[in-house]
C-alpha positions in Angstrom: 0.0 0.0 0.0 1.4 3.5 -1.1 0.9 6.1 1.5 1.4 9.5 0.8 3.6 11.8 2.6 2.2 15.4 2.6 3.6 18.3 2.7 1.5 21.8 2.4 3.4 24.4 0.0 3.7 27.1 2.6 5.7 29.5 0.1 2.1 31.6 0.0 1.0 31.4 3.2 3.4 33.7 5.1 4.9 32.9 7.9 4.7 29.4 10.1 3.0 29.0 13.0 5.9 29.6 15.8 5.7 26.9 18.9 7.0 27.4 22.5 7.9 23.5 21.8 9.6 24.2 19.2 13.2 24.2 20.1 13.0 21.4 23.0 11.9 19.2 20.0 14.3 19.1 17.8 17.6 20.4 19.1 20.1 18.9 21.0 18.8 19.7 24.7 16.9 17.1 25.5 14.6 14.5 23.9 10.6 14.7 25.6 9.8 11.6 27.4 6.8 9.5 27.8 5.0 11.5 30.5 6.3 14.8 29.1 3.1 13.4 26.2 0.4 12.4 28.3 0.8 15.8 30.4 0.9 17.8 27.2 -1.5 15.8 25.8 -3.8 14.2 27.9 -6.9 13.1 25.6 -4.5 10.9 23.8 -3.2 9.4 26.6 -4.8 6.0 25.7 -2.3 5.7 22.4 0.5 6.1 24.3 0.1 3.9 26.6 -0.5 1.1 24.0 2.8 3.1 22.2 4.5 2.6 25.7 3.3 -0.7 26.1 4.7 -2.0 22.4 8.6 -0.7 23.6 8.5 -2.7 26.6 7.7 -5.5 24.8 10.1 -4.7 21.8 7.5 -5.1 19.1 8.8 -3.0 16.7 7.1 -3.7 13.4 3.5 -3.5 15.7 4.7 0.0 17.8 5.4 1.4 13.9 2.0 0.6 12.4 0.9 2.3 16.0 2.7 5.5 14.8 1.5 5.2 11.5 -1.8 5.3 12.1 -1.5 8.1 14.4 0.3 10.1 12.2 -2.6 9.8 10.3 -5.5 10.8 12.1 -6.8 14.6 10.9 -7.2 16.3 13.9 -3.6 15.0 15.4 -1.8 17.0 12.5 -3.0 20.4 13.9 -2.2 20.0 17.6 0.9 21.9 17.7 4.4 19.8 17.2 2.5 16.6 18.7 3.8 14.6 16.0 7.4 15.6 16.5 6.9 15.2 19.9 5.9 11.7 19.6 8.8 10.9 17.2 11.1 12.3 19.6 10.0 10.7 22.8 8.6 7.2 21.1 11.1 6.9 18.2 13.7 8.5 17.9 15.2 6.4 20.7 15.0 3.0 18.9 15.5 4.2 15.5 18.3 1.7 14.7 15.7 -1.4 15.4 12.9 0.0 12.6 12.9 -0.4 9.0 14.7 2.6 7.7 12.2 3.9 5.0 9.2 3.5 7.2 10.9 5.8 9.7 12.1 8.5 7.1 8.4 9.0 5.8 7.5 9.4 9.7 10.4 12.2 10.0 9.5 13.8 7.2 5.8 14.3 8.5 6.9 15.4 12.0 9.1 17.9 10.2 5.7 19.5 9.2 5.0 21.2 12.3 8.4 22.6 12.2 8.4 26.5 12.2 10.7 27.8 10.1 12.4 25.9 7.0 15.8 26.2 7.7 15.0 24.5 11.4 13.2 21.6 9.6 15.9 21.0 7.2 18.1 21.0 10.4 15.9 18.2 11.8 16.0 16.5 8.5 19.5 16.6 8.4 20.2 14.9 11.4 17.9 12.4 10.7 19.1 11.5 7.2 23.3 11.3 9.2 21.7 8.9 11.8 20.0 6.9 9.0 23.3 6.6 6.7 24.6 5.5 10.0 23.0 2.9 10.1 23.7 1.2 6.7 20.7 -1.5 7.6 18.8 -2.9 4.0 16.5 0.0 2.6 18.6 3.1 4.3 19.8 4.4 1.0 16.1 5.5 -0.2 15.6 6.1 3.3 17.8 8.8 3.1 16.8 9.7 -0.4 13.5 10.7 0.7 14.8 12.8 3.6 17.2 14.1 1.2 14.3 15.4 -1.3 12.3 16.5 1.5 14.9 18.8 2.5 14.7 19.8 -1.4 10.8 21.0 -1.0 12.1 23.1 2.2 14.7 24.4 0.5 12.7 26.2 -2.4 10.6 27.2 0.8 12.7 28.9 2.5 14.2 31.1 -1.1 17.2 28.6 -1.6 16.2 27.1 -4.8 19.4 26.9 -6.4 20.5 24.7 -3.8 17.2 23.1 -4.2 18.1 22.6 -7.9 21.3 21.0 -6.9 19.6 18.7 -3.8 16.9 17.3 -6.5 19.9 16.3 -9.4 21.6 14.9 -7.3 19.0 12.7 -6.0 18.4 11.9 -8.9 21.4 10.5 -9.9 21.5 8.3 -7.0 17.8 7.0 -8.0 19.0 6.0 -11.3 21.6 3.7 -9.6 18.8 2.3 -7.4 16.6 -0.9 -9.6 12.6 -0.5 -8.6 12.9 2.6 -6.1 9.8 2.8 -4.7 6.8 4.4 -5.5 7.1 6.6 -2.8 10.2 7.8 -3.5 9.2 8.3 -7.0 6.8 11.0 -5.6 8.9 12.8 -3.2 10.9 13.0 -6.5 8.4 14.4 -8.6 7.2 16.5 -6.0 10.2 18.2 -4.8 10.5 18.8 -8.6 6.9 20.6 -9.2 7.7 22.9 -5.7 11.3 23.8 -7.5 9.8 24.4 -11.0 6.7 26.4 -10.1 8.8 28.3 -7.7 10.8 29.3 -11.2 7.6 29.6 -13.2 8.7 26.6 -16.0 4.9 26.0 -16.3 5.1 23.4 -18.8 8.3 21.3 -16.7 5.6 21.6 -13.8 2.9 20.3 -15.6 4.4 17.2 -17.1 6.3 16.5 -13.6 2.8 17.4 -11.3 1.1 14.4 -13.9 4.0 11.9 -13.3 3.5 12.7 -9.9 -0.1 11.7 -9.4 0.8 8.6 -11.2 2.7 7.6 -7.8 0.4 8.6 -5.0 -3.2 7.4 -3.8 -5.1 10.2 -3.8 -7.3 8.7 -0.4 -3.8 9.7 1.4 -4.2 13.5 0.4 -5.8 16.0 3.0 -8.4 17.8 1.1 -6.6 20.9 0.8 -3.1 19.7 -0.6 -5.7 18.4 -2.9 -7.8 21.6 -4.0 -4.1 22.9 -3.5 -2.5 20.7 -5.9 -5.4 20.8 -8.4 -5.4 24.5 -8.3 -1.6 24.6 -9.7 -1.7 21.9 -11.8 -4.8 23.9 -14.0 -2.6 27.3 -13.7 0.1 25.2 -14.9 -1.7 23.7 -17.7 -3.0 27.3 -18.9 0.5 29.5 -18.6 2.4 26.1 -20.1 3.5 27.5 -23.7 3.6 24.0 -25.0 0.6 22.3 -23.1 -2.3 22.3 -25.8 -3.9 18.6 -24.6 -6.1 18.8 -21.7 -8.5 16.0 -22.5 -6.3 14.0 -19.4 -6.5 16.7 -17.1 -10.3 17.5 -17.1 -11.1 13.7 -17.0 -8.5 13.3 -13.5 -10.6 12.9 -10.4 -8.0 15.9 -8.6 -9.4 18.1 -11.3 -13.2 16.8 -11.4 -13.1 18.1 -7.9 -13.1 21.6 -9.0 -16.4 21.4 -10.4 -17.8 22.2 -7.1 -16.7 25.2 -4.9 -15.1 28.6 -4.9 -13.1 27.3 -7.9 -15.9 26.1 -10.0 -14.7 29.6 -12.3 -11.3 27.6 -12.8 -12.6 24.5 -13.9 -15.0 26.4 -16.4 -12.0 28.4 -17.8 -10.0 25.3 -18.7 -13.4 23.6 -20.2 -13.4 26.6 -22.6 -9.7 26.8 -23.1 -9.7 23.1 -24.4 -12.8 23.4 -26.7 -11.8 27.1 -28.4 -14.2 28.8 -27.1 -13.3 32.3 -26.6 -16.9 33.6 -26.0 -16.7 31.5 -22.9 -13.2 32.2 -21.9 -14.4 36.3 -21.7 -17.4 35.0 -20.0 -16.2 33.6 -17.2 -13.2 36.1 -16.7 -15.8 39.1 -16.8 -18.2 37.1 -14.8 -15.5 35.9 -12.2 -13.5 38.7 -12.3 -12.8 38.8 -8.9 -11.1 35.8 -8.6 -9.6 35.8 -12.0 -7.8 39.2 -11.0 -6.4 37.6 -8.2 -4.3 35.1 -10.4 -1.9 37.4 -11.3 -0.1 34.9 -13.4 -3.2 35.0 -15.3 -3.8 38.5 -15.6 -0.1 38.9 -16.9 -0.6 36.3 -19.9 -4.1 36.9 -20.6 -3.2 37.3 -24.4 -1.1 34.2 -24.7 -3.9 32.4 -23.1 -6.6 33.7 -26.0 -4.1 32.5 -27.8 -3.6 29.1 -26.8 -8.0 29.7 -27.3 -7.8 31.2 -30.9 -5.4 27.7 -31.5 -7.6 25.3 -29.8 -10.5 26.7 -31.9 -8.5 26.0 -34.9 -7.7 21.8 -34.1 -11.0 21.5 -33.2 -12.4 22.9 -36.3 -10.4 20.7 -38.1 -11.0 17.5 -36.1 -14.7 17.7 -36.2 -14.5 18.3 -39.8 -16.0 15.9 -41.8 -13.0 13.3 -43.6 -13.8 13.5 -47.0 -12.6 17.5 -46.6 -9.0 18.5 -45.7 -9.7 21.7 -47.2 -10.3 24.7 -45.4 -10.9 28.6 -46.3 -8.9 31.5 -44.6 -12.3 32.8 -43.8 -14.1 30.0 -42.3 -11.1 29.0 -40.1 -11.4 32.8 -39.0 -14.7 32.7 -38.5 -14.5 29.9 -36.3 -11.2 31.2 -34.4 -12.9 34.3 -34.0 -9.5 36.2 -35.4 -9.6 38.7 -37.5 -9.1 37.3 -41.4 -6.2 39.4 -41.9 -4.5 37.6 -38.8 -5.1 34.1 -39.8 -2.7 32.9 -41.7 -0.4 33.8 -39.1 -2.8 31.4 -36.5 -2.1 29.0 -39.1 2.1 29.5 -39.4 2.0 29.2 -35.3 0.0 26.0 -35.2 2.3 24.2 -37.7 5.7 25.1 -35.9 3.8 24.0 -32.4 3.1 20.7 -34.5 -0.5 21.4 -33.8 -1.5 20.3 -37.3 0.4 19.4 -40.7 -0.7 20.8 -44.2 0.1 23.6 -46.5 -1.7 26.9 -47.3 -2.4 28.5 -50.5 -2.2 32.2 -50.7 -3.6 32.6 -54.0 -7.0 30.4 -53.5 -6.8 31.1 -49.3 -7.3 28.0 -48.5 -5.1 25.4 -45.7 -4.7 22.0 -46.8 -4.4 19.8 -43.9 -2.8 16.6 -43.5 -2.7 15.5 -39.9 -3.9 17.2 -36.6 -2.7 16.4 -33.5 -4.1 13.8 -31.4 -6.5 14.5 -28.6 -8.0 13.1 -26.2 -11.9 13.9 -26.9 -14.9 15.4 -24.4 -18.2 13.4 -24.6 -19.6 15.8 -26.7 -16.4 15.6 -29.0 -16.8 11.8 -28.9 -20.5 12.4 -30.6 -19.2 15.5 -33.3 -16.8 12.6 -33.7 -18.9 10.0 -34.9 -21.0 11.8 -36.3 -18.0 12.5 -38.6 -17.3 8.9 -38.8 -21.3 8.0 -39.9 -21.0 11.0 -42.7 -17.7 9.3 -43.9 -19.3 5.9 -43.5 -22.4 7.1 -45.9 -20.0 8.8 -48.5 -18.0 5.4 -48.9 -21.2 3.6 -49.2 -22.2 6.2 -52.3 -19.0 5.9 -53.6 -19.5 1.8 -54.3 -22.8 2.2 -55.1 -21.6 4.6 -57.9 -19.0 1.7 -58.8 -21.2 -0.7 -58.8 -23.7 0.8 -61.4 -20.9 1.8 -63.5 -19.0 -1.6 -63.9 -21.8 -3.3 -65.7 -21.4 -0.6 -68.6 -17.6 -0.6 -68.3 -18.0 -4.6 -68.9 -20.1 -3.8 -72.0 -17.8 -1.2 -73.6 -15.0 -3.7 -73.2 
């Protein structure tokens, strides 16, 4: 079973939640015990108990799936640095006895109630030494995982060439590594979406934040890393000046989710980004203005985005064209595009060096000749314009050998 370990992007949200805890838990003055947890937190003291119960006893496979669980729970991960506090005091003592990765992914989630980046790198950092300490079977992707944890905090806290340089060479190490595990695949792919969006490569971001979801279970994501994630990945797919397919994206459950809720507007702008629509697109911006406003990303590269539209409109005009006709006028394509006549031959020009579609225009008749479009992954309505395509093409065949067949009898008399 995967389980996801989450970590909120707090580049936006100012700064973290200081603890008077804080320092006692991670630095070198003491460790919490035992009774230092049920005073602090009393209404849990029932789990530690059974936690306290499972190191007498030395069961260290059963005290992790304890933790595990724990860790879990929603309302444990907002009480303060509980979790740390319980790493600290319940395992951070017997680390050597537990299975390395297992214990990374719990380090990494106490490192979430962490205040500052820099001090949760520093816990990180002493983790990931006392794991390649260890050398016991699994500690390398152990410490890989800590490693590109510490990458995520890094771009955090402003350091993102250092970031840049954490995430390479992690990934060099993975690549010596056969079958690394799913998990680390993520942390991988993750630490790379926080780098790249922090640098604004939208389409590097896209492609990584899609690889990304391919490793996780989405059950294992809080709600808001998910309306969080789904949020970005959108942007992502909107400002990427390469990303024209988004037939995958509007069909992925993280994305479905936005049909409800206060970014419903979102949802509805990349709906009429991928069909052309540019009657909708100003819709929706006017209507929502509010919250399209406060995208500035958005606002800055509004025209590339009616754009990518005016392009869209184009592929789709020629995919739902009928297949006995590769021919198209200047003035119906601009029609459709809603550009200006005198601006679409220039549409056209972009759309064949983005290998959007394949053909040849003539100037003299204004027509564009097409010869291949790019694939696309269709909408339900698109699957019906689509075979109703198919049944038009069907019916022209079936004229065609009708036509054939009346005509051989008289070629077979001539001869």
């Amino acid at each position: 079973e995967q389980h996801h370990v989450a970590r909120r992007n707090r580049a936006n949200e100012g700064p973290r939640k200081r603890s008077d805890l804080e320092s006692r838990a991670f630095t070198k003055q003491g460790m919490p015990s035992m009774d230092t947890l049920v005073g602090t937190w009393p209404q849990h003291a029932a789990v530690f108990a059974e936690m306290g119960a499972l190191l007498e006893k030395k069961l260290w496979h059963e005290l992790t799936v304890n933790v595990e669980a724990f860790y879990t729970e929603e309302d444990v991960r907002g009480q303060g640095t509980l979790l740390l506090q319980v790493y600290e005091a319940v395992l951070r003592p017997i680390e050597d006895k537990l299975q390395p990765f297992r214990l990374a992914k719990l380090a990494v989630q106490a490192s979430e109630q962490i205040d500052s980046p820099e001090s949760a790198i520093e816990f990180l950092n002493d983790a990931s030494k006392r794991v390649e300490q260890m050398r016991t079977p699994g500690w390398e992707q152990a410490d890989l995982l800590l490693q590109l944890s510490m990458a995520s905090l890094q771009v955090q806290g402003g350091k993102h060439a250092a970031a840049k340089t954490t995430i390479q060479e992690s990934k060099v190490k993975m690549d010596c590594i056969q079958d690394p595990l799913p998990e680390l695949q993520a942390a991988f792919y993750l630490a790379s979406c926080d780098s790249l969006k922090a640098n604004h490569q939208f389409s590097q971001y896209y492609k990584n934040a899609l690889t990304y979801l391919a490793y996780v279970d989405l059950k294992t994501m809080p709600a808001e890393d998910k309306t969080m994630f789904a949020v970005d990945l959108v942007l992502a797919a909107l400002l990427g000046e390469d990303t024209y397919t988004f037939g995958e994206l509007l069909r992925h459950p993280l994305v479905e989710g936005l049909r409800e809720g206060p970014h419903q507007w979102l949802h509805g702008l990349l709906e009429n980004v991928d069909s052309g629509d540019l009657e909708g697109f100003e819709a929706i911006t006017n209507q929502h203005a509010n919250y399209f406003n406060a995208q500035p990303l958005l606002v800055q590269n509004k025209a590339k985005i009616e754009q990518k539209v005016a392009l869209l409109a184009l592929v789709n005009r020629i995919i739902g064209a009928s297949a006995v006709n590769a021919e198209f006028t200047f003035d119906s394509l601009a029609k459709f595009s809603k550009v200006p006549v005198a601006r679409i031959e220039i549409l056209i020009m972009k759309a064949i060096s983005l290998h959007l579609i394949s053909g040849h225009m003539d100037e003299v008749k204004q027509t564009l000749t097409v010869t291949w479009v790019m694939p696309k992954q269709l909408t339900d309505k698109e699957v019906k314009q689509r075979g109703d395509s198919v049944d038009t093409w069907s019916k022209h065949i079936y004229n065609v050998l009708l036509d054939m067949e009346n005509e051989v009898p008289e070629l077979l008399l001539e001869a």
